[in-house]
N, C-alpha and C positions, 0 to 999 in steps of 0.2 A: 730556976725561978720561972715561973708562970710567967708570958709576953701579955699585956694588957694589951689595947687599942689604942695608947696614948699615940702610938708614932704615928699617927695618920695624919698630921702634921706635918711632919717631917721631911726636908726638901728629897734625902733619898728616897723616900715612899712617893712622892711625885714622879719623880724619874720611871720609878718602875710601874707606875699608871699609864706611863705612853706605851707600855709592849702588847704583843699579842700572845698567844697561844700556844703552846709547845706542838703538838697534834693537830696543826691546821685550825686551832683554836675549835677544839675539840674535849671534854673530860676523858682521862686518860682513865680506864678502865685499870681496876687494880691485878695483881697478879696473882696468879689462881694456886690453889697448891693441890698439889694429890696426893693428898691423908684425909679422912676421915680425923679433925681433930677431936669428936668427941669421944674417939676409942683407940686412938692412934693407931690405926690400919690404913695403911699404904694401900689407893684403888687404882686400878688403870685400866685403859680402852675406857668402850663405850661409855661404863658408868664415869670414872676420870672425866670423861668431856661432857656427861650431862650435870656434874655439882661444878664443873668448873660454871657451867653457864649459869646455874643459880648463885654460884656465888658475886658473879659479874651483875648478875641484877639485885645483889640483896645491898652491894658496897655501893653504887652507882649510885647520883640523887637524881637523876633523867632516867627513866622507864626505857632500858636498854635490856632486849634481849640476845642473846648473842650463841655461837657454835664455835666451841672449841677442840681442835688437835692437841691433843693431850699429850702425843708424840710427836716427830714429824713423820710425816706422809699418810696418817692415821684419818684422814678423814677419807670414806672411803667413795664418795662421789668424782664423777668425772671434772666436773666442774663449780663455782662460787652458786652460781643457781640451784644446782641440784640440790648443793648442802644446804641451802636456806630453807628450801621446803618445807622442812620438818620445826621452821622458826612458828610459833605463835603470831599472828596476822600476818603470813606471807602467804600469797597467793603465785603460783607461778603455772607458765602454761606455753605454749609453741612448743609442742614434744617432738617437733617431726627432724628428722636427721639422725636418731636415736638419742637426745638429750633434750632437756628442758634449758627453752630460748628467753624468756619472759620474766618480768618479776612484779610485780605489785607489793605494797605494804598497805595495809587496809584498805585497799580496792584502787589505791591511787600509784600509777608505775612512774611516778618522776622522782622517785629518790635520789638525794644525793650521795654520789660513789666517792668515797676516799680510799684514799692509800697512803695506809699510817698518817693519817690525818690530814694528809694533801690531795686539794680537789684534784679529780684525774677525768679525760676525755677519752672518747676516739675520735679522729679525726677533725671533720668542722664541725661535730655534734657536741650539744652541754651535757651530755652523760655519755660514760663509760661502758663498754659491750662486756658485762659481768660473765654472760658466757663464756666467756674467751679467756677468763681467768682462771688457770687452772689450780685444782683443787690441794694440788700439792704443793703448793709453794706457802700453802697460808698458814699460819700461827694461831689466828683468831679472827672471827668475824664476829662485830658490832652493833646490832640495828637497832640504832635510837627512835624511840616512836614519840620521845618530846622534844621539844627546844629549847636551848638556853642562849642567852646573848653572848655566848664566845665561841658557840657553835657558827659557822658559814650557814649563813642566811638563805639559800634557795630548799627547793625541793619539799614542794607541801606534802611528799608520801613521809619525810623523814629522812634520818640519812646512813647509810650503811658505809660503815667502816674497815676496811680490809685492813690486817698487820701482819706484815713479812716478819721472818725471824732475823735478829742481830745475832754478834757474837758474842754480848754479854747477856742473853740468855743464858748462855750453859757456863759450866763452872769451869771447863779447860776446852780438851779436844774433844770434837764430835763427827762423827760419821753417820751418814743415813743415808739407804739405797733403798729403794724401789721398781720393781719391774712387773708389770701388768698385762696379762695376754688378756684380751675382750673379744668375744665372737657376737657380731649380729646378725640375728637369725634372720632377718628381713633379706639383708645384701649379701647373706652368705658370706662373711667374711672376719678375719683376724687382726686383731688391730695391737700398737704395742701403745705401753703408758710405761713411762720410765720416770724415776729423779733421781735428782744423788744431792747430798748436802755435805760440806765438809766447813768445818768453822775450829778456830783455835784462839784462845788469848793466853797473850802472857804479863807476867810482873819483871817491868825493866825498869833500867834506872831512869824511865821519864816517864813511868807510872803506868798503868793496864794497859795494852794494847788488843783489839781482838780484830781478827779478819773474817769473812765466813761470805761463801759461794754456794748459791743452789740454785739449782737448774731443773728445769723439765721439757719433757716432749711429749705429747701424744696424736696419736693421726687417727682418725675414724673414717671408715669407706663406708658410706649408711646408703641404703635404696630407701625414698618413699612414696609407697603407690596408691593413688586416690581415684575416685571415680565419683565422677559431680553429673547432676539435671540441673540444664540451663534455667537462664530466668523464664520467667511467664513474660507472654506477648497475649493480647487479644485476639482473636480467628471469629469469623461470621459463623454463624451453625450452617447446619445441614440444609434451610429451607429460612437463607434470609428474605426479607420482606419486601416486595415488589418496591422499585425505585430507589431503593440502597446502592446501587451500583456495583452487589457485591455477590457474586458467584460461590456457589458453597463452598464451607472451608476454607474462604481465604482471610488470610490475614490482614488484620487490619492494621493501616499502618498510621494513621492520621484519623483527625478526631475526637483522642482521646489527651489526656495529659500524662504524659510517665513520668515516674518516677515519684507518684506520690504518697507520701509517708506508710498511709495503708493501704496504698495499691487501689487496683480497680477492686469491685464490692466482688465475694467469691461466690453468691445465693446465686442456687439456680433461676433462668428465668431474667438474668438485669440486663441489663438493656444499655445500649451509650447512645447520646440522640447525635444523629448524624446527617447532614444533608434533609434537614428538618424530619428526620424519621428517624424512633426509638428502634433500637438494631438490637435483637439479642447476640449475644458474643457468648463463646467459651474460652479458657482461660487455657494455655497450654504452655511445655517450656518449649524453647528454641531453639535448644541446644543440647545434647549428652557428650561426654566428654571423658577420656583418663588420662591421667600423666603419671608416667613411671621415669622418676628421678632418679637419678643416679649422684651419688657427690662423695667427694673427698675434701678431708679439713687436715691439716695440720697447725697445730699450736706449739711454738717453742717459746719457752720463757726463762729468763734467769732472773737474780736478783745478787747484789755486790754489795757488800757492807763493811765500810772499817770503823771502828771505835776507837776514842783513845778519851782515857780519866786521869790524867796528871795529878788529880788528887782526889780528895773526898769532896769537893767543891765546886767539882766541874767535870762535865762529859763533854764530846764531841763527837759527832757521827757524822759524816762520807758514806754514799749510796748510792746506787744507781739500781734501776730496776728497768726490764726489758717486756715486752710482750708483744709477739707477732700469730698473726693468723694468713694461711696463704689456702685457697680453698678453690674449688670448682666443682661444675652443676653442670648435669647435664640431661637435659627434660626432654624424656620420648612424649609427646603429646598426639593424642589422635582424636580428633575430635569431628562433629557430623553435627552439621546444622540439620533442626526436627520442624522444621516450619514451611514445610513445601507441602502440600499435601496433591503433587501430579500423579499421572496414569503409573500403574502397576502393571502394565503390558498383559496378561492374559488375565488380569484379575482388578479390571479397572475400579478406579476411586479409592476412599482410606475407609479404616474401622478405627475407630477408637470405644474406652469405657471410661463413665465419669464415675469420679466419687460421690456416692451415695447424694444428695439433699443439695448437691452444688454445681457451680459448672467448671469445676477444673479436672480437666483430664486429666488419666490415673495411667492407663496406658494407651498404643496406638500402633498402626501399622501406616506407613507413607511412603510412596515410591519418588524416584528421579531423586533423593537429597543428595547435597552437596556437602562436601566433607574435604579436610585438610591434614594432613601428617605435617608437625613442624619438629623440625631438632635444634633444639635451645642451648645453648653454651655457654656459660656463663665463670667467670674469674674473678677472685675475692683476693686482697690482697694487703694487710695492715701491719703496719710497723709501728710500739709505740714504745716511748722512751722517756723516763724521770730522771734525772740528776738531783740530789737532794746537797746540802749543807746543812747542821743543825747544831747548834751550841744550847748547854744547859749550865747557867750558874744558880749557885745557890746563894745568897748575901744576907748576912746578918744569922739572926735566931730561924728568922720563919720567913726571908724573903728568896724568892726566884723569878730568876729571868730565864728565858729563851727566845734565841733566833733560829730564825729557818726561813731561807733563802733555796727558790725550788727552780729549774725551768726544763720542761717539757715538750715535747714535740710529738707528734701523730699522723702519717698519711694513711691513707686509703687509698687504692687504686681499683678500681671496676671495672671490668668490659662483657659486652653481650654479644653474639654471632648467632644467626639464626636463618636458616633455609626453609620453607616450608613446598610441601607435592601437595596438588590435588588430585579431586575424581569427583565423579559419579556414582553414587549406587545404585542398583538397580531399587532396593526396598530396604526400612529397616523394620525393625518390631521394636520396641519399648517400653520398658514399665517402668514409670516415673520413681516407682517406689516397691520395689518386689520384697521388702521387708526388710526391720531395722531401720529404713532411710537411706538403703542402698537398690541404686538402681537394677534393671537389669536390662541389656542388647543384644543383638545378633544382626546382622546383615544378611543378604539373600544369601553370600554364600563370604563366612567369614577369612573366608583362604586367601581371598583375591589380596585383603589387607596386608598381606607378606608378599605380595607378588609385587616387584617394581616397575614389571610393565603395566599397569593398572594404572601408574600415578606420571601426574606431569610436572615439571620444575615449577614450583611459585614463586613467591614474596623472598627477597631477601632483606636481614633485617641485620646493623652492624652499630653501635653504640659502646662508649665508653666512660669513664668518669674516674677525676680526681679530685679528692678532700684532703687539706690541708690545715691543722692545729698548731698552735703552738702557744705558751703561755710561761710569762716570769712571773714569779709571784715571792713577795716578800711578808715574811710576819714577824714581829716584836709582840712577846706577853710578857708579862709581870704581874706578877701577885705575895700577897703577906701576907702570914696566918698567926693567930694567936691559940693559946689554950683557954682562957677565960676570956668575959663577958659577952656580953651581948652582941658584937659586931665579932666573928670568928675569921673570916677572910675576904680579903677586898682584892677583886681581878680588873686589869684593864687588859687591851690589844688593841693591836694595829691592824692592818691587813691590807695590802697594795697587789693587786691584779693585773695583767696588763696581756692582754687575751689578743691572737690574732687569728682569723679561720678565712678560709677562701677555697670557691668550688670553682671545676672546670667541666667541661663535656666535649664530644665531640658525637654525629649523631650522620648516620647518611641510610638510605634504604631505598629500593626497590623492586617495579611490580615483577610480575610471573614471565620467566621467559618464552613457555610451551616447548620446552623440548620434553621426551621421555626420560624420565630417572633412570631408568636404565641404559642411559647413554652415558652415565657419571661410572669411574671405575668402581670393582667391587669392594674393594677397601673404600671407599667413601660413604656403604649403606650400610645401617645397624639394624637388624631384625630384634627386639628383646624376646622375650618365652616365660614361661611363668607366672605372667602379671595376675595379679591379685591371690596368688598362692589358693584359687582357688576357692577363697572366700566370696566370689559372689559369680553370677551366672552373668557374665562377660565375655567379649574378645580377650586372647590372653596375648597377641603378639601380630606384629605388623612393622612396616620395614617404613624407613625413614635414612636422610640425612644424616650420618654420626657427627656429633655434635664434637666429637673428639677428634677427628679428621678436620673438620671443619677449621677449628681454632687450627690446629699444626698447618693449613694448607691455606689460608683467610685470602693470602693477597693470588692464588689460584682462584677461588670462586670468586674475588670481587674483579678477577679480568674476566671472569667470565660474561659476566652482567655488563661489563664495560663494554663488551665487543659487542652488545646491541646496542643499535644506534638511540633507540630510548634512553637510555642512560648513561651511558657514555659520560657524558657531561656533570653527572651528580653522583658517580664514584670514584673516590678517589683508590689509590694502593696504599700501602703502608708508609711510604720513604714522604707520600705527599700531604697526608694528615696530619692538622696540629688540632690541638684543642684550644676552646674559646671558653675566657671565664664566664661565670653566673653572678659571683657574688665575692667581693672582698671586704672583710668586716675588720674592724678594730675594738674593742672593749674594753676599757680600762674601765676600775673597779677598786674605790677606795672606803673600806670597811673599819669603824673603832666600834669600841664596845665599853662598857662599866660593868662593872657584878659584883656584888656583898654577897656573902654567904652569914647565917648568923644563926643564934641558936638560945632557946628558955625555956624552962621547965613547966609544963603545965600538968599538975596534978603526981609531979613528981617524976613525970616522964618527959623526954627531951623532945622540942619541935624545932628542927631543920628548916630554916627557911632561906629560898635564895632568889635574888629579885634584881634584874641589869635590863636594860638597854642597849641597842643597837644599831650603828647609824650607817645605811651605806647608800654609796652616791654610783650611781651608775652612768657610765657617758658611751655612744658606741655611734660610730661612724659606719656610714654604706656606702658601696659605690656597686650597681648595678650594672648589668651587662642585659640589653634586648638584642636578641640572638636571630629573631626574625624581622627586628628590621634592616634595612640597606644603604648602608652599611648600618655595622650593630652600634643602637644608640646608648651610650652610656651617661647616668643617672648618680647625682650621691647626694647623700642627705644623713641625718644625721636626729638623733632624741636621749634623752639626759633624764633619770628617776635618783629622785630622792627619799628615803624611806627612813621613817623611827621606828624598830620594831621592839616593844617591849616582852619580855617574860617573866614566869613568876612561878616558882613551887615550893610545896614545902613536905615535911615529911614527919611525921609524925608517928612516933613507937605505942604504941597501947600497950603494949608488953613486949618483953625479948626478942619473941620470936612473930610478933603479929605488926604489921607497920600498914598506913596509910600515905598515899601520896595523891598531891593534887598538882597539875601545871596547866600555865596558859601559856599559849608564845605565838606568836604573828609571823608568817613565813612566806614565801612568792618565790611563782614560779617562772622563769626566766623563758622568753618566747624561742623557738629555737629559730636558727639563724635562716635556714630554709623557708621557716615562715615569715621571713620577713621581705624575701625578694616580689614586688612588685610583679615580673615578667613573667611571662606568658609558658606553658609545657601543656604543648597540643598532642591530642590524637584524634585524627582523622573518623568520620562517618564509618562506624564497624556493621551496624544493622541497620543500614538504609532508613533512617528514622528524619532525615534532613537536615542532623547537625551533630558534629563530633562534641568530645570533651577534651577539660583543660582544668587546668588550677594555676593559678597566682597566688605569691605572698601579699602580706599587707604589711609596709613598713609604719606603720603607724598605731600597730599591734602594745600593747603594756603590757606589763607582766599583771599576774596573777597572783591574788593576797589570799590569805586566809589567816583566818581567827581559831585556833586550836585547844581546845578544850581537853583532859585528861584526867579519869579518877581514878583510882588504882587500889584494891588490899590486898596485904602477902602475907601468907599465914606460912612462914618456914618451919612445919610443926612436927618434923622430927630430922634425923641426921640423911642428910644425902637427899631431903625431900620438902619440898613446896605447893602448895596451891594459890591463886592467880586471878584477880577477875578484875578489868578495867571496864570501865565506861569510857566512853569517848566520842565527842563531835567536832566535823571541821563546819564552820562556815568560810565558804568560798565565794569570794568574788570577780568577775572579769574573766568567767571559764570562758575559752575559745571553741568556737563551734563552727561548721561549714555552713556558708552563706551563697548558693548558687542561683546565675541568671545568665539567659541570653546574652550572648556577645559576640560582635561583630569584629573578627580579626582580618584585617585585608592584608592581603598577600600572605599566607598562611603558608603555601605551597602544597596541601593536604588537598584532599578531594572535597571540600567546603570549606567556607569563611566565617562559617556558623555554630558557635560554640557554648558549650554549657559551663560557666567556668567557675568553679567553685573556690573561695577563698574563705580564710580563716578571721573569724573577729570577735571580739570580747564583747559577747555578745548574751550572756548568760553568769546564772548566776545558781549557786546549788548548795546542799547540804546534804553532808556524810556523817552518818552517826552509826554507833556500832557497840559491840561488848566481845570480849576479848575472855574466854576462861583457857587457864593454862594450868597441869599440873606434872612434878615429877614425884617417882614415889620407888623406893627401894624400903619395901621393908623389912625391918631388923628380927622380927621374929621369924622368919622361916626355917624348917627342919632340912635338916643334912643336904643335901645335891641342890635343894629348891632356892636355897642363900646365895643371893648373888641378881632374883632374878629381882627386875624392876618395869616400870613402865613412865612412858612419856607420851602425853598427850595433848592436844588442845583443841578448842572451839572459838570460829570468828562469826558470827552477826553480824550483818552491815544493812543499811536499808540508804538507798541514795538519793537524791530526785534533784533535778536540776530544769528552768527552764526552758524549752528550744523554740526558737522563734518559727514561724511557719511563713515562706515568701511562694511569691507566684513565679514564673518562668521571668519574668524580667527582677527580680530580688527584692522586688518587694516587701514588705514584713505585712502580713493580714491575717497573722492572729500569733498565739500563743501554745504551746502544746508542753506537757511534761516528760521526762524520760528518766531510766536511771545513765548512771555515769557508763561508758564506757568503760567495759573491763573488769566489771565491778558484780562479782558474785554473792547475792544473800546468804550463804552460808557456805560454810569451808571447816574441813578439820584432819585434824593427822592423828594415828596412831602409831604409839612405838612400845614394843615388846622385847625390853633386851633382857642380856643374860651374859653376865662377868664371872668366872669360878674357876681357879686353878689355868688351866693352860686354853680353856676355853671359855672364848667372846661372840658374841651373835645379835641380831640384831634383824626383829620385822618389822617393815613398815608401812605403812598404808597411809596413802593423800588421798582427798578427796572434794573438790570445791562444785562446787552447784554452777547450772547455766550461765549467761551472761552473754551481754548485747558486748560485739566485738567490734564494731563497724558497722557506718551505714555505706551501701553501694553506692554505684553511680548513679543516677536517676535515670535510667534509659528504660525501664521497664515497668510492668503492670501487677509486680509483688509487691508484699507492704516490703520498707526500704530496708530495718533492719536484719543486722548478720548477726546472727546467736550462733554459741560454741552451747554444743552440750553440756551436762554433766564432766568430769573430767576426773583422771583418778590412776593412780599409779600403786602396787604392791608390790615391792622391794627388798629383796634378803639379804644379808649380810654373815657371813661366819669368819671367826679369825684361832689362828691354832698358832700356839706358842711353841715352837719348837725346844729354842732355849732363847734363855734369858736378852740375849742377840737376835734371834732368827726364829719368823713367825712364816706361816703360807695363813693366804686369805683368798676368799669365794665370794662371789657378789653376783647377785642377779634382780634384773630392774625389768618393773614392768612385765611381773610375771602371769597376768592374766591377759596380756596381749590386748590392751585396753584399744578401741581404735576413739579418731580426734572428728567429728561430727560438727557439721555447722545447718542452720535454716534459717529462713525467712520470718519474721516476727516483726510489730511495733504493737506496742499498748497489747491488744485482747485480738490482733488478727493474726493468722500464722500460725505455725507452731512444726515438730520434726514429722509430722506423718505426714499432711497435703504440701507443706512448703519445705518436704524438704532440700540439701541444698549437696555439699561434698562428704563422702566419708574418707577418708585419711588410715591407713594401717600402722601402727604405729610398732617400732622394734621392739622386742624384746633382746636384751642383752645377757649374757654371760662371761663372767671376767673369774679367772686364775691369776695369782702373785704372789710372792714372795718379798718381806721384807725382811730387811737387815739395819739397827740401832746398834750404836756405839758410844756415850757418852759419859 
């Protein structure tokens, strides 16, 4: 018998209106199959995982696109980022270490991370480091680009859904290995990738049981080498103007104001009025610079699942899931301040050549600079851990409940060590820009840079830091569905948060001691070789610090600094360090929901409609630590958000195979905890300008709302194939922007009390709108060998604009200015060319996303302020050979045109990669061998 909507009355229907959400009060994507059911052919690999994903957005009534392993260990990226790339409005980018760092979802990177529908962290952060997820452990990846009120309410990009495999996915016993060799060309080196899955259920006399264990490791040893021209400073020309006070070619250091948006003006001929006389100036950088990184990652991950179904009417799942990353860095950095322009001993004074029609210098030649070798060492260290509970009943015809009971935990640990030599040079030569946007240098004699008796001991630098997470979270959902009328299913949930995060530090450093480098043993100096493979007309190698020695020997070098009587006093050794907190937060977070689903014929075709509410009260307590004052003062306070956020969509078939959808939904983005600390994180006067910088949080920060708009057609217009086109706008309100101004910090400890300190405030307000085309397409008419082959493709549009306020050096607000969003590239797209047939799978791909403002700098300098990332773009292959029906070998190479990662100077119409430009970055190229083994 057909279930009417009478029972919505009914005190059991009550009851099951106080629950939440099975999936972290998530729509539970339906399960995919691998047949072609319009011709019953069984597909697998690549094609398998590209109808798996249309079929996940054809069943879905939220605009979910999603990447599906079709087998396990079948997705062949290293990591959850990699594999999203080739998602429809995913934008991803930080390529360097040899994998992609970053993620965006139509231009905005605050997505919310789940695992299996529970929000997940790292450490004291409100998202989760998706890189660090490795790519084998995953089932299915989710990315919702609407909202529904049973979804978790943060995250204005939308929210990605990570699902580990249970043991009632498979029908008995399962086996799965993986083993992965990867060589990066960059570091020269071999890396392993491994899993193994083994999962089993059985039929006993207390109903299905299943257990299932998988694990992964993989470790990457990546080198990456860049070479950046410092910022622009002003310099007096050749023949400044009587009573300037200023000697040819020098720099000027006062007078002007840095750091303004568009810099000082670049037309030849401008002039700064100074000491009541207009001065002409040329524009130069400061600084040239390379740093050849070295690092290692490891990532081990598992995940534990028991199941038990005592009947038809009930599941229970037990789980635990793991994920650690332990990592170290270690930066050859050699850098030479370009802003001296002293005698050349037999070839007195400097040359330089401007660019054509301006006064920024293009190249130059300067004696007596001053220059530093530092060796950087740096330790990463993350352990994070789920516990899950989760019950599933079914009651009645058409009702269910589900609990799930979660709690969490996450640290971080960090430490820095760093040495740095100086010198003298006699001369350098430089060309800001010898093409492409890569610089080119030499020194008078580039040999000396590997000699350690050239150099004298400098700055020691020793810091550390720990984040701490952790989070209980309870959910109740409940919902009732009928077969007829007009009301088809009514949802309610719960949702109980109770969040805790807290940071530490510990931080001590000092000046140069003036001995010779080569007074340290020889195991303690690293020479590199090679650097920049030759790609540009550079220094290739120069001796330093081993940053490797350094960490194994730490409380050696810090007696060393000790035993001057300078310092003495402000280094401690290891036995005598404690760390001092920053921030302990508390957050509790109490979330209900309502949702109707309902459904009526218009014109003979069926209209989906579903329309809830969402109520969450947010409460979070602070207790702050001021770390430089004496003793540190501590601060606590506390702020309370209460929010309705409604949503609404519907769906509508025109035909079979052709559907319409529209959604609205209201969503905010949570401040992160960092920006909420009040206190002070100072650095000292680096270019003698009269005042260092600093940043504070603002505890007074609100979150971030947006209004989301979503239109969508999907023309699924033959078997295994789709095309795609959404419209889509956010309006955003309360975007957080930096707010910088003079301040006066007394007792600082730093070489000034004078500081630029930039803090974050809701202070702006913007609009994102875009169009989204997607298509996949295997078609069925191809002759003999060609059958099999297919394509996946899409295109993002985004056009952003947001207001930024403009303040004076004390934070004023004196005027108005427009920008786009950070992060946020006008256009982006992927191509994919695969090919399924017999025992052979393959797979080319190509990213590619347009420019994009990354960041603005510090304000110390005379460029316009923003940081732009080139064009950006990756070409990736994939081959897979079926050995037998068990045991495949696969081939993988990423980044096969050696793409490099490019940033410059830009705002509005000033700037651009030829006169501003800024770092180029080499980016690996990889090659990976494997072999997998399936049993199931």
């Amino acid at each position: 018998m057909a279930r009417r909507p009478i029972a919505l009355c009914s005190a059991s229907m009550f009851a099951l209106m106080l629950g939440a959400t099975a999936q972290a009060q998530t729509s539970p994507a339906p399960q995919i199959a691998a047949e072609d059911d319009a011709a019953d052919i069984v597909v697998t690999g690549v094609r398998a995982s590209m109808i798996g994903a249309i079929n996940v957005r054809k069943e879905s009534v939220q605009i979910v696109d999603s990447i599906v392993a079709e087998d396990v260990g079948k997705l062949p990226d290293n990591n959850v980022i990699e594999a999203l790339q080739r998602v429809t409005g995913i934008q991803v980018t930080n390529r360097t270490g040899g994998e992609a760092g970053a993620i965006s979802i139509r231009g905005l990177p605050d997505a919310l991370t789940t695992l299996n529908g529970r929000n997940i962290f790292t450490a004291s952060g409100q998202a989760f480091a998706l890189q660090d997820l490795s790519a084998n452990l995953i089932r299915q990846v989710d990315v919702y680009k609407t909202r529904a009120a049973e979804q978790i309410e943060t995250g204005l990009a939308g929210q990605i859904d990570v699902k580990t495999r249970r043991p009632f996915d498979f029908d008995g016993f399962a086996l799965s290995a993986l083993a992965r060799g990867i060589y990066n060309e960059e570091a020269d080196t071999y890396n392993p990738n491994a899993a193994l899955l083994i999962s089993n259920r059985w039929e006993t006399g207390i109903g299905d049981i299943g257990i299932l264990i998988n694990g992964s490791y993989t470790r990457t040893k990546f080198r990456d080498m860049t070479t950046t021209a410092g910022a622009m400073v002003p310099f007096a020309t050749e023949n400044p103007p009587a009573g300037s006070g200023f000697a040819p070619l020098e720099r000027i250091f006062s007078g002007w104001q840095p750091g303004q948006e568009r810099g000082l003006p670049s037309a030849a001929g401008s002039t700064l009025p100074i000491n009541g006389i207009n001065v002409p100036y040329y524009l130069s950088r400061d600084a040239i610079f390379s740093s050849d990184l070295y690092g290692k990652r490891e990532r081990p991950a598992f995940n534990v699942a028991v199941q038990w179904a005592p009947n038809d009417s009930s599941e229970y799942t037990a789980e635990m899931f793991y994920n650690g990353f332990k990592g170290n860095t270690f930066n050859s950095l050699q850098f030479s301040f370009a802003d001296w322009w002293g005698s050349l001993g037999p070839n007195p004074g400097s040359t330089f050549e401007l660019y054509d029609g301006t006064n920024i210098i293009k190249s130059r030649r300067a004696g007596d600079v001053f220059g530093f070798n530092s060796g950087d060492f740096a330790t990463n260290k993350t352990d994070s851990y789920v516990y899950a509970l989760n019950g599933k009943w079914n009651v009645g015809e058409g009702g269910k409940i589900v609990a799930d009971l979660a709690y969490q935990t996450s640290t971080n640990k960090t430490s820095f060590i760093a040495m740095r030599t100086t010198r003298v040079a006699k001369a350098i030569d430089v060309d800001f820009n010898a093409g492409g946007g890569i610089p080119s240098y030499h020194f008078d004699d580039d040999a000396l840079l590997a000699d350690p008796a050239q150099w004298t001991i400098g700055e020691f630098y020793d810091n550390a830091n720990k984040s701490k997470g952790s989070a209980l979270t309870f959910m109740l959902d409940g919902d009732y569905e009928w077969d007829e009328g007009f009301i088809r299913k009514i949802s309610g949930g719960f949702r109980y948060d109770d969040r805790k995060a807290r940071d530490s530090v510990r931080t001590q450093d000092a000046g140069g001691l003036g001995a010779n480098l080569s007074t340290l043993p020889a195991e303690a100096l690293f020479t590199n070789s090679g650097f920049y493979d030759g790609r540009a007309d550079i220094p290739t190698s120069w001796v330093l610090p081993s940053g490797y020695w350094l960490s194994k020997n730490a409380d050696t070098i810090r007696q060393l600094y000790k035993n001057d009587p300078r310092y003495a006093d402000r280094i401690l050794l290891s036995d005598q360090m404690t760390m001092t907190d920053v921030f302990d937060i508390n957050e509790v977070t109490l979330a209900a929901y309502l949702q109707a689903d309902a459904e009526v014929s218009i014109f003979g075709r069926p209209l989906q409609l579903q329309a809830g509410v969402r109520f969450v009260a947010v409460d979070t307590n602070f207790t702050f630590v001021d770390r430089y004052s004496n003793p540190p003062l501590v601060t606590q306070a506390a702020s309370g958000t209460q929010r309705f956020l409604p949503s609404f969509t519907a769906r509508y078939e025109i035909f079979d195979n052709l559907r319409l959808r529209f959604n609205y939904g209201e969503t905010l983005r949570r401040p992160a905890f960092a920006d909420l600390n009040p206190n002070y994180t100072l650095t000292g006067d680096l270019t003698n300008v009269g005042y260092g910088t600093g940043g504070r949080g603002n505890p007074g920060l609100r979150p971030t709302t947006s209004k989301n708009f979503d239109l969508a057609a999907e023309w699924y217009f033959e078997r295994s194939s789709a095309i795609y086109a959404t419209l889509f706008r956010r309006e955003i309100d309360g975007l957080v922007v930096p707010i910088t101004s003079l301040t006066t910090v007394p007792g600082s400890g730093l070489n000034t009390n004078s500081f630029l300190i930039t803090r974050p405030e809701n202070a702006s307000k913007g609009v994102l709108k875009g169009v989204e085309l997607g298509l996949t397409y295997f078609p069925t008419y191809l002759p003999g060998p060609l059958k099999g082959l297919g394509f996946q493709g899409s295109l993002t549009i985004l056009d952003s604009k947001q207001n930024i306020p403009l303040v004076d050096i004390n934070g004023n607000v004196t005027g108005q200015t427009s920008s786009s969003f950070f992060g946020v590239s006008d256009m982006s797209y992927n191509a994919t060319l695969a090919y399924e047939r017999g025992p052979i799978g393959a797979r080319l791909s190509y990213v590619w996303r347009k420019e994009f403002l990354a960041n603005n700098e510090a304000r110390l300098f005379a460029n316009p302020i923003g940081v732009w990332r080139a064009p950006e773009k990756s070409l990736d292959f994939q081959l897979t050979a079926k050995v037998t029906d068990r045991l495949g070998l696969t081939f993988d190479a990423v980044n096969l045109t050696r793409s490099k990662m490019q940033t410059y100077y830009k705002f509005e119409d000033v700037g651009g990669p030829e006169q501003f430009n800024l770092g180029t970055t080499l980016l690996a190229r990889t090659f990976a061998l494997g072999v997998r083994y399936s049993f199931n």
